[in-house]
N, C-alpha and C positions, 0 to 999 in steps of 0.2 A: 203306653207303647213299649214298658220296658220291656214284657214276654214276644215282642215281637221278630221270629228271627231274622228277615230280612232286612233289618237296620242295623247299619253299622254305630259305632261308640261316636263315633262322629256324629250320625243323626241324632243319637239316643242323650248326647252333651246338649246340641242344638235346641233340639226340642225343648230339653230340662228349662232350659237358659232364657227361651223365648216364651214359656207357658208364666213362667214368673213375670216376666216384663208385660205383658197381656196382661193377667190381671192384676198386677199393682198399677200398672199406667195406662193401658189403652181401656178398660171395664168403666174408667171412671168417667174416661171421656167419652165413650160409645153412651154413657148414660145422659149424661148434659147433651150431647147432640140429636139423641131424638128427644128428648124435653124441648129444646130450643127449635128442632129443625133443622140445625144452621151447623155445617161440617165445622169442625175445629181445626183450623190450620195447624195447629202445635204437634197434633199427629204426624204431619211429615216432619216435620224437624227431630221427632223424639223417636221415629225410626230408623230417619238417617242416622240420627249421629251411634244408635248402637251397629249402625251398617248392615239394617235389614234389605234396605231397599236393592244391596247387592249382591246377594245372595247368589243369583244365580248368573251374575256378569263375572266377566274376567277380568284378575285380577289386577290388569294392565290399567284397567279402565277407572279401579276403586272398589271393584266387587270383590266375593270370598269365592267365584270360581264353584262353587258347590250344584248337585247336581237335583235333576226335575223331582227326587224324593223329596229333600228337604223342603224345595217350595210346597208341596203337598202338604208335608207334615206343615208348616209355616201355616197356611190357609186354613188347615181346618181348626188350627185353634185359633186365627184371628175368624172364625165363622164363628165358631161356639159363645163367643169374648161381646162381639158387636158385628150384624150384618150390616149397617150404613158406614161407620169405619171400613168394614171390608171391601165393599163395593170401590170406596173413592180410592183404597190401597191397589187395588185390585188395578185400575182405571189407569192409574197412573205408572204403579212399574211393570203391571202382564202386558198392558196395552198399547201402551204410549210409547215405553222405554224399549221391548223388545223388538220394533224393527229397524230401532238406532243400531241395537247390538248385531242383528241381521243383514242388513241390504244397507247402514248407513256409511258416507265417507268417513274418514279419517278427520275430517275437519266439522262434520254434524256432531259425532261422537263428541268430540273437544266440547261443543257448544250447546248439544241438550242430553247427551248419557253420562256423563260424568256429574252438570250438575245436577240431575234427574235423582243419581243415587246419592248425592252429598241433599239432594232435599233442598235444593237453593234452584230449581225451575220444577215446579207442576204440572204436568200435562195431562191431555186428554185425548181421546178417541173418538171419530165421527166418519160412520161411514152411514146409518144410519137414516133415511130421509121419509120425508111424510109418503112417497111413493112407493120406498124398496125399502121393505125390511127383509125378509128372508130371498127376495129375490134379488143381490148385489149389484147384479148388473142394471137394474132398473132405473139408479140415480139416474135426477136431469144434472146434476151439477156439472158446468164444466168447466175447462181450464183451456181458454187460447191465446197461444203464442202472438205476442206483439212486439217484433224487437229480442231485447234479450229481456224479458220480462212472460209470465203466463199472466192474465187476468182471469179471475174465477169468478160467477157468479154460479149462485145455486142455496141450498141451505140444509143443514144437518139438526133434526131430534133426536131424541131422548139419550144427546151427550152427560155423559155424567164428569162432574168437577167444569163441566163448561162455565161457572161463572164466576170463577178466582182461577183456572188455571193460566199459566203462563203460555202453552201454546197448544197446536190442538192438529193432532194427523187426520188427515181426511183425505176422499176418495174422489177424484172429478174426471169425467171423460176432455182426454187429450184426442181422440181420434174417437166420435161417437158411431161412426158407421161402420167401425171395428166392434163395435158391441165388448164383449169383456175382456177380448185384445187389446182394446183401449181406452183403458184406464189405468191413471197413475196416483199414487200416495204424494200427496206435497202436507211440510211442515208450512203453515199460518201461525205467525208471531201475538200474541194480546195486543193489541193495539195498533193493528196494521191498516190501515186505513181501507173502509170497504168490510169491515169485518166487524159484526157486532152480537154480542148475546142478544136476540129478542125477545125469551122469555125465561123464567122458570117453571119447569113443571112439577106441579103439584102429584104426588104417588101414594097410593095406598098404603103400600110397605116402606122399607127402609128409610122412613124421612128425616133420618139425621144427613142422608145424600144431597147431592143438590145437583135433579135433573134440567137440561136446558134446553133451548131450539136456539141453532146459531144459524146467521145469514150472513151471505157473502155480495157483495153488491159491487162488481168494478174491482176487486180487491186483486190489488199486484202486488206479489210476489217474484223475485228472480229465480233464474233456472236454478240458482244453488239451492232453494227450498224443494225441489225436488226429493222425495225419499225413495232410495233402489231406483233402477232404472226405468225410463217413461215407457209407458203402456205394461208395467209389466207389475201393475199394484191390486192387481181383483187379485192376482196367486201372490202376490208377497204376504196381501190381508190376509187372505185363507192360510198360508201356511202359518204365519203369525198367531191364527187364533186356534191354532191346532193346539198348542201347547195353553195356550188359556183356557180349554176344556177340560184340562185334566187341576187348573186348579179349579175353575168352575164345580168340577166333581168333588174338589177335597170343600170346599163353601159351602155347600149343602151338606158333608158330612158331618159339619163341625156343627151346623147350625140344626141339624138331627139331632145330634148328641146334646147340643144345650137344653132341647125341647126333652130328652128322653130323661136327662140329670134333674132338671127342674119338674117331670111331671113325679119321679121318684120320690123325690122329697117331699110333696106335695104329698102324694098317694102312702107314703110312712106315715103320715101327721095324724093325715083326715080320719077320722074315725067315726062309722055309721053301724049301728046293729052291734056296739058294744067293741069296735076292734077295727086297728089302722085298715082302709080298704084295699089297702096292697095286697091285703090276707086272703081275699077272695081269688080262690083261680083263675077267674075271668079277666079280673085286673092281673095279676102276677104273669101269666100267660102273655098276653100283649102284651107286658115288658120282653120279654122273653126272645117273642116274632120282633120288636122292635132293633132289640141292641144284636140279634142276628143280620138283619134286615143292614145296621150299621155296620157291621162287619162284614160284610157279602161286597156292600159298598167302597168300602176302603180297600180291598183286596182288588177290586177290580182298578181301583182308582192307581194303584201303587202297582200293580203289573203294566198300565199304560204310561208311568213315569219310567220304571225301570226298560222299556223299550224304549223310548225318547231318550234315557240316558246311552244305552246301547247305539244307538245308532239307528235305531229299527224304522222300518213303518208302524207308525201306531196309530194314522187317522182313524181306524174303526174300533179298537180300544178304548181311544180317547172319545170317542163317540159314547161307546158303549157304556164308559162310566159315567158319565155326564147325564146320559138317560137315563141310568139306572138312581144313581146317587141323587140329580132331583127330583124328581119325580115319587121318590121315598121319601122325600124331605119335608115334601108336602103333605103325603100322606100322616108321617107319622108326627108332624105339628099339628096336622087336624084331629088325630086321635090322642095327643096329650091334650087338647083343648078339649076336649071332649070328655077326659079322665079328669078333668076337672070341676066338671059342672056345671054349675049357675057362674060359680068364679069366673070360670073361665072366659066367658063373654064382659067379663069385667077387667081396667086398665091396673087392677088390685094385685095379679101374677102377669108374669112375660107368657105366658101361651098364647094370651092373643097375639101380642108383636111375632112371636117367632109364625105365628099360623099367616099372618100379614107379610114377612119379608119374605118365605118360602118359596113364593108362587113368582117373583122375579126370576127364582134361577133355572124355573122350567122356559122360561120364553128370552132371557140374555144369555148369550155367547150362540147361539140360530136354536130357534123351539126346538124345542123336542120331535116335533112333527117333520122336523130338518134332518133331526139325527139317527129318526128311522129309514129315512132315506137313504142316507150315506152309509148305514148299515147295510140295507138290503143291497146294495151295489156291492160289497163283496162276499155277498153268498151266492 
């Protein structure tokens, strides 16, 4: 990043500072969690306490106040480091934490954004259901008022951190015959009666994550778990996840570039016909389209953060990067897997894992198939 001019000394300290901490502490534990399966809780504690997780809160609250670049830069080296670490990091302070920061009182802030970024509550995000994935408004879930109490019944997949985290935002119609008018964000506590993980789901990629189905059965809640104001959480979610596509964009970048670093070193070693096969143009070329292909990606990704920082509108920016940046990501971890060989179908090098986790971030944060849509609406 150093040749980079639009980063400031500040970004250019940050990054230094975070690339070291990445791989001296998180490399080691992205590696044990996908051996194991099983997310390492120590991750949150060992980001809190260098005050990653507030990054981009203010700094009333515990955060560094710092702006959507540096979460960028942030993401794509925890992409490049470990994609199942990143997903749970991901989960818990893009998803969880920013609409405490957005739409929450004064008094939720107290209770789940403070210790959100001190790493002392976990959360997660469910808006998700077996009915509505890209269509939001299609949950059955809902939320009626009884008293001073809402009761939710309904239920949420492919939550990720749903089966350690401490509480979990979710989507339930308050007024269903309002259709997307009516629906509100409410926080559910672990352990709230009525509220249970039903399963874990088993994933292709990233299986150091830990995806779940959670069910809601009778579960009361007070109106104080409401989050931002009732019926107004289908646009609190979307605006919220505006800004998590541009780190979605920098995750695929990063996990580009591991697959592009790893197939390099790879492609210097291997030697066929008398000389490393990097040496053939055919190979050296595809490096070539690739680490352009990564730069195209990042440019796009870093002009829809520097509009987020501005003030701007950036939904189709942030669209655009997201599309662009995974949908490369895929590509070009199928074509190191491919630069590798017979290897490469073997658990012997990471190109198979990085070819495996790639294909999540064309379909998390709304497909791709979502994002050409949202594009083609302002042309």
């Amino acid at each position: 990043f150093s040749n980079d001019l639009s980063l400031t000394e500040d970004h250019k300290r940050f990054i230094e500072h975070f690339q070291k901490f990445s791989n001296e502490v998180l490399r080691p534990l992205g590696e044990k969690a996908e051996r194991e399966e099983k997310y390492p809780l120590e991750v949150y504690q060992k980001m809190a306490e260098q005050g990653y997780f507030g990054i981009s809160f203010p700094e009333k609250y515990g955060g560094a106040a710092m702006d959507h670049v540096a979460l960028a830069l942030m993401f794509e080296e925890l992409g490049s480091v470990s994609a199942s670490l990143t997903l749970g990091i991901y989960c818990h302070m893009v998803l969880s934490l920013t609409p405490f920061h957005l739409y929450g009182s004064e008094e939720q802030k107290q209770r789940y954004l403070i210790p959100g970024i001190q790493g002392k509550k976990i959360g997660a995000w469910g808006i998700t259901e077996p009915s509505a994935g890209s269509d939001l408004a299609a949950i059955q879930s809902r939320a009626d008022l009884q008293g001073n109490e809402y009761v939710i019944n309904g239920s949420k997949i492919f939550t990720t951190n749903g089966t350690f985290a401490d509480y979990v935002v979710i989507t339930a119609y308050t007024q269903k015959a309002a259709g997307m008018k009516g629906i509100t964000l409410f926080v559910v506590d672990k352990g709230t009666p009525g509220f249970h993980v039903a399963r874990r789901i088993k994933t292709v990629g990233v299986r150091g994550s830990e995806t779940t189905e959670l069910v809601f059965e009778n579960c009361r809640v007070p109106k104080s778990q409401i989050l931002g104001e009732v019926d107004k959480g289908f646009y609190n979610a979307l605006n919220a996840l505006t800004g998590g596509r541009i780190v979605a964009a920098s995750f695929a970048i990063g996990l580009a570039r591991a697959a592009m670093e790893q197939g390099l070193r790879y492609t210097k070693e291997r030697k066929q016909f008398g000389k490393p096969i990097f040496e053939n143009q055919g190979v050296s070329w595809a490096f070539s389209d690739i680490a352009t292909t990564i730069e195209a990606a990042r440019l796009l990704t870093h002009k829809a953060a520097r509009l987020a920082d501005a003030g701007k509108p950036h939904i189709k920016e942030a669209s655009m990067a997201k599309l662009f940046a995974t949908e490369n990501a895929s590509k070009i971890c199928a074509q190191a897997m491919q630069l590798h060989g017979g290897y490469g179908l073997t658990e012997e090098f990471p190109a198979e894992k990085f070819f495996r986790d790639a294909k999540l971030l064309e379909i998390g944060e709304g497909t791709n198939q979502i994002h050409r849509n949202m594009i083609a609406k302002f042309l």
